[in-house]
Each structure stands twice: as structure tokens, then as C-alpha cells.
C-alpha positions in Angstrom: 10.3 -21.7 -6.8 8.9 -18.3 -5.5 5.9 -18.3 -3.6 2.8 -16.7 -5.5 1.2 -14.7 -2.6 5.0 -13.4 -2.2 5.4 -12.9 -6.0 1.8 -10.8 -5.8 3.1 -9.3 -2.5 6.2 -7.7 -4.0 4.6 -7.3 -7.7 2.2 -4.8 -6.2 4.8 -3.0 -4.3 7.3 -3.0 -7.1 4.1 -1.5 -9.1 3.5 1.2 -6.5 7.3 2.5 -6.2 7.0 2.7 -10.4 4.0 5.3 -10.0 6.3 7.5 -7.4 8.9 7.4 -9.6 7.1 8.6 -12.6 5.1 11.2 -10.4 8.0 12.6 -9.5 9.4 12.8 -13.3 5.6 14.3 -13.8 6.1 16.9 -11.0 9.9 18.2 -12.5 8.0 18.0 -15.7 5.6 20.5 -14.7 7.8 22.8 -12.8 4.8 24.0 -10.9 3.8 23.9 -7.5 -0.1 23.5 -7.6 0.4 20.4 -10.2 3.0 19.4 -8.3 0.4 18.8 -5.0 -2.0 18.0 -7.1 0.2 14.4 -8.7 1.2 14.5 -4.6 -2.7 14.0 -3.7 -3.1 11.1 -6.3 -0.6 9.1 -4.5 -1.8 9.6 -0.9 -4.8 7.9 -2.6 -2.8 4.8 -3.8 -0.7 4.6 -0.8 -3.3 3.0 1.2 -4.3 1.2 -1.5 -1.6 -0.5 -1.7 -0.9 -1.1 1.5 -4.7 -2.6 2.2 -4.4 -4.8 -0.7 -0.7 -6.3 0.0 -1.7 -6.8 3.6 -4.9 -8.7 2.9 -2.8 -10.8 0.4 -0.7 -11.8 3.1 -3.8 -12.4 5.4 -4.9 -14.8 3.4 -1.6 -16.5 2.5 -1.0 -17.2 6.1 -4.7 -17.7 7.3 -4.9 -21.3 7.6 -1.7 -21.1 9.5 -2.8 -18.2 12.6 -5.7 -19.3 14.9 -8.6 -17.1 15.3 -6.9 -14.9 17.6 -4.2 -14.1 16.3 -6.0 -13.2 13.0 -8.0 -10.5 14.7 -4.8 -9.4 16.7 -3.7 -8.7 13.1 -7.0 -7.3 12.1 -6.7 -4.9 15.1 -3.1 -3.8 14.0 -3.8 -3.2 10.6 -7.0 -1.0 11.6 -5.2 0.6 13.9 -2.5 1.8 11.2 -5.5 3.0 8.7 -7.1 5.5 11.8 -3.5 6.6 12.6 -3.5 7.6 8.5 -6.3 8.5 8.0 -7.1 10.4 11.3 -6.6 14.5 11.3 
């Protein structure tokens, strides 16, 4: 029996690598550069997205099994990743 934190872990990632596959059937659709950054700039949005969402699903999943520390050495890690993104 699969795991339901895992099954929502991997559903949300299997649903993110369907929306870069059909951006870029949308971007050889258009042929054109500007529309092509332009789909490009949608998915930077949902990148993060994704990543924040599958990550706290995890969290939780394993929350009652990491002690308090640990759980902020996570926290730390995780913020750390989002400023190293979203830094210019």
C-alpha cells in the first residue's frame, strides 16, 4: 500500500513535469520568442510553488517523527533554498 503523503508528494510533481511538457509544446506552437519567455515566466512562478507545497507535505508527514530541532534545521534549509531563488 503506498503511503498517501508519498502519493500527494509525487502526484504534485508528476502534475508539475505535465505543465513543462505542455509549455514547451505551447512555446514550438508559437514559434516566437517573446511568447516563448513569456510561457517561460509562468513556470518560474509554479516552480516554487511546487517545490513549497511538496516540501511542506513532507514536513508534516514526518513531523511527529523529528524533534524540535531538527524541524527548524529543516526550516532553515528550505529558507535558505527560496533566498538562494529568489535572490538577484
Amino acid at each position: 500500500m503506498i503511503n498517501k503523503i508519498v502519493l500527494s508528494m509525487a502526484s504534485l510533481r508528476m502534475f508539475s513535469g505535465c505543465l513543462e511538457i505542455i509549455a514547451a509544446l505551447l512555446m514550438i506552437r508559437f514559434n516566437q520568442i517573446e511568447k516563448a519567455l513569456l510561457v517561460n515566466s509562468g513556470l518560474a512562478l509554479v516552480g516554487p510553488l511546487v517545490l513549497l507545497t511538496t516540501t511542506t507535505i513532507g514536513l508534516v508527514g514526518i513531523a511527529e517523527k523529528l524533534s524540535f530541532g531538527k524541524m527548524i534545521w529543516v526550516l532553515v534549509g528550505v529558507s535558505c533554498i527560496f533566498v538562494g531563488i529568489l535572490k538577484k
